[in-house]
N, C-alpha and C positions, 0 to 999 in steps of 0.2 A: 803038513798039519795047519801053517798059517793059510794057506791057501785054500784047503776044506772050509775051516771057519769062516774065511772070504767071501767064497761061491755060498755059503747055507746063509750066510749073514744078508745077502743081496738077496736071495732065493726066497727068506722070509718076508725080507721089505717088499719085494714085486708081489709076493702073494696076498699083506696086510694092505698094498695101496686101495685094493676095489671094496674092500671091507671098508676103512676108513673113510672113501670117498661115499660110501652107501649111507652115512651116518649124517653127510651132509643135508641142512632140509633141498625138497624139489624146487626147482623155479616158481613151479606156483604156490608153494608153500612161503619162498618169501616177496613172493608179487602181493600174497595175500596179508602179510605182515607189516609191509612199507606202507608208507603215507598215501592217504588219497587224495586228487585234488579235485576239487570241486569248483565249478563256475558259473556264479554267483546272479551275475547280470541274467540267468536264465531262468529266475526266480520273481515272481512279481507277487508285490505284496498279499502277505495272508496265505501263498502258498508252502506247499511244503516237497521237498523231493526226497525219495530215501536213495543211500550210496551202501556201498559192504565196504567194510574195515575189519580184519582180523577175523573175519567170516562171520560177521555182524550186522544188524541192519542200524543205519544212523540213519536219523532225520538233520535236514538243513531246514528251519524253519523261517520265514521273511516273516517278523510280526508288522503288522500296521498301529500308526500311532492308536488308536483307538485300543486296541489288544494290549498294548504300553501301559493307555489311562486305566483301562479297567484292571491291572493286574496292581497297583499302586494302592489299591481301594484300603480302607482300612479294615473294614467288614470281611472284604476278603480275607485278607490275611489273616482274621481270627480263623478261616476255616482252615488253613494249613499248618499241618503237621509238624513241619521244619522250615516257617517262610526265612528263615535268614541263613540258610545252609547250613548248621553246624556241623551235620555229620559230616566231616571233609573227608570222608573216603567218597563221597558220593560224585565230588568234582576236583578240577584244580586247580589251585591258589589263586589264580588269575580270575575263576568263573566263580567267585566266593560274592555275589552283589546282587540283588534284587533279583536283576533278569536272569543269573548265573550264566550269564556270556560275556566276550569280550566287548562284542558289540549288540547294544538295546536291539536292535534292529533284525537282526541274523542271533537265530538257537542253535545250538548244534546237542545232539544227546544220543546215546545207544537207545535203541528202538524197543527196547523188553524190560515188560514189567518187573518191576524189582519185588514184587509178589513169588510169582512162579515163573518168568519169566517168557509170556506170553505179550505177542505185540500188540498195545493198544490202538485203538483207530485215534483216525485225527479228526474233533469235531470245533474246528474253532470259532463255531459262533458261539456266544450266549444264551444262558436259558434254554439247555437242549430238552428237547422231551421226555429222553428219558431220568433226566435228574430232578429229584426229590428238593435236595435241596438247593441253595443260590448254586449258578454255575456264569462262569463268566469264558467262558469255551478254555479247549488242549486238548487233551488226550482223555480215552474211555477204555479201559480193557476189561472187554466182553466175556474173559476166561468166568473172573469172579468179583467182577463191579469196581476198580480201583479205578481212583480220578487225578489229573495230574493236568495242574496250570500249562499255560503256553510258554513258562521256565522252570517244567518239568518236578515243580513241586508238587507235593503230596496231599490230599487233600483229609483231614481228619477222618476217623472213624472206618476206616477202609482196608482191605486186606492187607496189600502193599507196605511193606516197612518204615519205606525211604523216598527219597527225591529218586529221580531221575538219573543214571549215570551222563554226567560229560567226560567226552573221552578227551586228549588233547587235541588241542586244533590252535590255529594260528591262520594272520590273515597274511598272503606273501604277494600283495599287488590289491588294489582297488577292488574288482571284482573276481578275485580268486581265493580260496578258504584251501587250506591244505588240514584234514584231520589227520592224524597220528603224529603229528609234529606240536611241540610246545610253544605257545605264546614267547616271545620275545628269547626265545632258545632256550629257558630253565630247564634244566635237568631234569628227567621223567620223575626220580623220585622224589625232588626237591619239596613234594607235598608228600612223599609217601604214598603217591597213586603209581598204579601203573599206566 
């Protein structure tokens, strides 16, 4: 009898291993989850390059001082929505300042409008054509007209809710950005983001 129990008790566990190992996610499932690294120096000013994180598009944005001054403007900022971040699920604790990055220099943001989540183009000159009203360049999303600074702010009166999402990112060498990872190691939810 001990030994029935024995043999069935092994007989279950051999049968429950493939089951429980199917539960695991696939390799590309956590390739696609883990941090990306991004490198930097391959970026020249005013450009922008997009990466996937979490099956996502993020932009890495190089602002020029010029895109700096003009986003400072006071004018401007009457036009946005949320210029001082408040809503803090929008970034993290670290990306809570002007340019909502770590560094003025380099943006980092998930790439879909916080409207419908459609991705906006990048127009970062000034005084685009198609804007009515002042525009000091960022983002245009074509879905249904929302406008969004080159630090992913909102711009009043426009379908879009909110800022821009930053995802976490950190910088881990000179010229290399790793997103999914947190600025100076804080805890993912130390802001309450994910």
């Amino acid at each position: 009898m001990v030994a029935t129990a024995t043999v069935a008790s092994v007989g279950i566990g051999l049968a429950a291993y493939p089951f429980l190992a199917s539960l695991q996610p696939s390799a590309r499932a956590s390739a696609e989850g883990g941090p990306v690294q991004v490198d930097l120096s391959l970026i020249r000013p005013g450009e922008r390059i997009t990466v996937t994180w979490r099956g996502k598009p993020v932009w890495v944005v190089r602002r020029t001082e010029e895109a700096l001054r003009r986003m400072e403007s006071v004018a401007w900022l009457a036009e946005l929505r949320d210029p001082t971040s408040e809503v803090v699920t929008q970034q993290p604790h670290y990306a809570r300042n002007a340019t909502r990055s770590i560094s003025d220099e380099y943006f980092v943001a998930i790439a879909l409008c916080t409207h419908l989540g459609c991705v906006p183009l990048y127009e970062p000159q000034p005084d685009a054509a198609r804007s009515l009203r002042p525009w000091i360049g960022g983002f245009f999303c074509p879905c249904h007209g929302s406008r969004f600074d080159l630090a992913g702010r909102v711009v009043k009166n426009v379908p879009a809710p909110t800022n821009l999402v930053i995802p976490p990112h950190t910088f881990v060498g000179a010229y290399r950005l790793e997103i999914g990872t947190h600025y100076n190691n804080t805890p993912e939810n130390a802001d309450g983001n994910a």
